[in-house]
N, C-alpha and C positions, 0 to 999 in steps of 0.2 A: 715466685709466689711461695708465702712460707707454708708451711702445711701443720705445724705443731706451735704452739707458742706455753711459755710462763705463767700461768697466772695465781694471785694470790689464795688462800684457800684456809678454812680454819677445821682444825680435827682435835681429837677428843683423845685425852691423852691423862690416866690417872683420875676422871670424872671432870677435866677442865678443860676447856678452850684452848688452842696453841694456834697459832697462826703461822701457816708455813706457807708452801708454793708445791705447785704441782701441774707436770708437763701437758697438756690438753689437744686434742686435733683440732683444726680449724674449720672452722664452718662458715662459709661463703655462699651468696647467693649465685647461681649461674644461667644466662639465659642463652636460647639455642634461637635464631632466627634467621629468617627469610630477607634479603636485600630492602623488598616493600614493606620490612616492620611485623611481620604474621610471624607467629611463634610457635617454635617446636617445642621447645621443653623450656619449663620453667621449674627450676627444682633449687635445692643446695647440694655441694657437694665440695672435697677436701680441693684445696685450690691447686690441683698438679694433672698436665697432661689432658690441660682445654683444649687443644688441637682436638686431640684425640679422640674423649669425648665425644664432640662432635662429628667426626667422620662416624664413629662409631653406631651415631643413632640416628646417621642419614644411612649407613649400610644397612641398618634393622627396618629403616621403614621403606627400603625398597630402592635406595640412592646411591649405589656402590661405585661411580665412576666421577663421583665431585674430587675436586683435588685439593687438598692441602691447601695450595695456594691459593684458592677460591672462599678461604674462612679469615676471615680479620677477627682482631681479638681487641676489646677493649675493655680494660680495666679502670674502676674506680674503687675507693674505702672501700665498699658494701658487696660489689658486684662485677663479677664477671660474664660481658653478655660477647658471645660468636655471632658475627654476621658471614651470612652464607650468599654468595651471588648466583642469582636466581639463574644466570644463564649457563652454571658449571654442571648445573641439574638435567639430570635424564629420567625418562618414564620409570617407576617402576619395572625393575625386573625379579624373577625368580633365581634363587642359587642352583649353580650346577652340582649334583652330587655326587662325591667320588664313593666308588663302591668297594667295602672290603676290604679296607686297609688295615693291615696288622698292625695290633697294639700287644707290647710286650708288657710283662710287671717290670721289669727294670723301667721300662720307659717310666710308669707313672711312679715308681719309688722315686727315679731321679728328680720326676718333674715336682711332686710337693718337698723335697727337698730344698729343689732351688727356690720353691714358694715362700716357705719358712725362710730361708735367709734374706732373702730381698723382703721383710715384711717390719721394718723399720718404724714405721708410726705404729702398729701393731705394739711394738716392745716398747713402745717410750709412754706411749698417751695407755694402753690396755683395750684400743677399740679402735677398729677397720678391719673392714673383709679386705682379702686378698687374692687377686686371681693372676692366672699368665695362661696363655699363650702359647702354645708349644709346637712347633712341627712336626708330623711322623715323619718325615722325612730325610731331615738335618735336626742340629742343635739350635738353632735358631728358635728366637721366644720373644715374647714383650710380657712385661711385668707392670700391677698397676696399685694401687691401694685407693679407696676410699670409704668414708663412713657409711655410703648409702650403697646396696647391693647390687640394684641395678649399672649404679651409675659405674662400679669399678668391672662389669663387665662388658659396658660399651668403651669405657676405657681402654681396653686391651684387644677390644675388634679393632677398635678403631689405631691404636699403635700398629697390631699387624696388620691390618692394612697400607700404614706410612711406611711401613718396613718391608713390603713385597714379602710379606708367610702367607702365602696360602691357607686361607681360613678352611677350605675344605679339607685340604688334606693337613689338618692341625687338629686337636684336641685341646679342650681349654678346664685347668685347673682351680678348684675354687675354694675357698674356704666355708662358704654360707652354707644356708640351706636349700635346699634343690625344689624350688615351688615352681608353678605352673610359666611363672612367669622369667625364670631364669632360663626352664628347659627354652620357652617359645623366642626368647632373645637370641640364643643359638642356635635354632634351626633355622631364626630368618637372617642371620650372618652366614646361614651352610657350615657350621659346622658341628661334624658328624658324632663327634664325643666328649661329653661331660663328669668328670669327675670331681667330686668333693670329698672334706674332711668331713662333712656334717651328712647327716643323712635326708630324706626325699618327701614331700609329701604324697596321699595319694592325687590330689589331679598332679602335681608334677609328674609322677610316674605315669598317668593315664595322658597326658599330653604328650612323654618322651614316646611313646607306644604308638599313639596315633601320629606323630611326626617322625618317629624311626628314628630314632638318636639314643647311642649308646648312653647311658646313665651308667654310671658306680656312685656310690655314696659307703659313706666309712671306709674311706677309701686309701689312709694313709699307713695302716699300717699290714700292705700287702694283701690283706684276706678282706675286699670288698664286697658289700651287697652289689649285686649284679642286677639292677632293677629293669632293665630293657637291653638285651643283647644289639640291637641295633644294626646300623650298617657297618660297623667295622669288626676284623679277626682279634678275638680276644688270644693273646696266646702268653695263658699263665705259670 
């Protein structure tokens, strides 16, 4: 799937029209569903890492044991729809929380580091968030881009999930801004910490408080706002 293309474009050059080209993200319809046709998400979103996607917004709404193998993907021109088999599905469950796990500032210097370089459509088109992934553990990470905020953070639940990271005991880096609705996508993946380049609003920060999830925001250049100390050891 391409994710940027060419297209024609005319700018203003000396008080005159000039016709040139210029690199653009792609924007694709995607739909998320159920075997009998009922629908989870119907959005747009940059056309890379539909598996993912999907696993990603069946772990948010409570489906964390569907498998990969269980999502067919069919593509047309316009649209990319996931079919998801109804029998790969389990009850909702709630996340297990790890408690108190130490996060270093090298950690999260390293981690918007690797953000920044893996952030390709970003530098070519001038627009996509960008998040990853990261384990407190190991080095292990999944990286994701897309135009729409939500969508590139069930992107990257949903990679590390394919990839066996433990979302609890991981941290996830982001470039957007920190609203109510980003905090609540990570605490129902389980995981414990959130940091971004951009900074929080208040219900985000009144959400990350009432769900216990480490929040930083302004978070790239080492001296972050600390908006909810959370369940993990900050040790700066």
């Amino acid at each position: 799937m391409k994710t940027t293309r060419v297209i024609e474009v005319d700018t203003i050059k000396e008080g005159r029209f000039v016709r040139g080209t210029e690199v653009v993200a792609v924007e694709k319809r995607v739909r998320v569903q159920w075997a009998d046709g009922c629908t989870i998400l119907e959005s747009t979103f940059t056309p890379s890492h539909a598996i993912e996607l999907a696993l990603g917004l069946l772990i948010v709404r409570g489906y964390p044991l569907v498998s990969p193998d269980a999502i067919s993907v069919r593509e047309t021109w316009n649209e990319v729809r996931l079919v998801v088999d109804d029998s790969s599905a389990t009850e909702p469950e709630e996340p297990s929380w790890l408690e108190s796990q130490p996060v270093t500032s090298r950690h999260i210097t390293e981690s918007f580091r690797m953000l920044r370089e893996r952030q390709v459509i970003l530098r070519t088109t001038g627009g996509a968030h960008g998040a990853l992934v990261r384990s407190l553990e190991s080095d292990r990470h999944f990286f994701a881009e897309d135009i729409r905020r939500a969508n590139v953070l069930l992107k990257v639940i949903g990679g590390a999930k394919r990839e066996h990271i433990g979302l609890t005991r991981s941290a996830l880096y982001f470039t957007g801004r920190l609203t109510s609705e980003v905090i609540d996508i990570c605490a129902r993946a389980g995981i414990p910490m959130v940091a971004s380049l951009a900074v929080a609003t208040d219900l985000g920060i009144s959400t990350a408080r009432d769900r216990e999830i480490t929040v930083l925001g302004s978070a790239g250049d080492g001296s972050p706002w600390v908006y909810n100390i959370g369940r993990v050891l900050l040790v700066m």
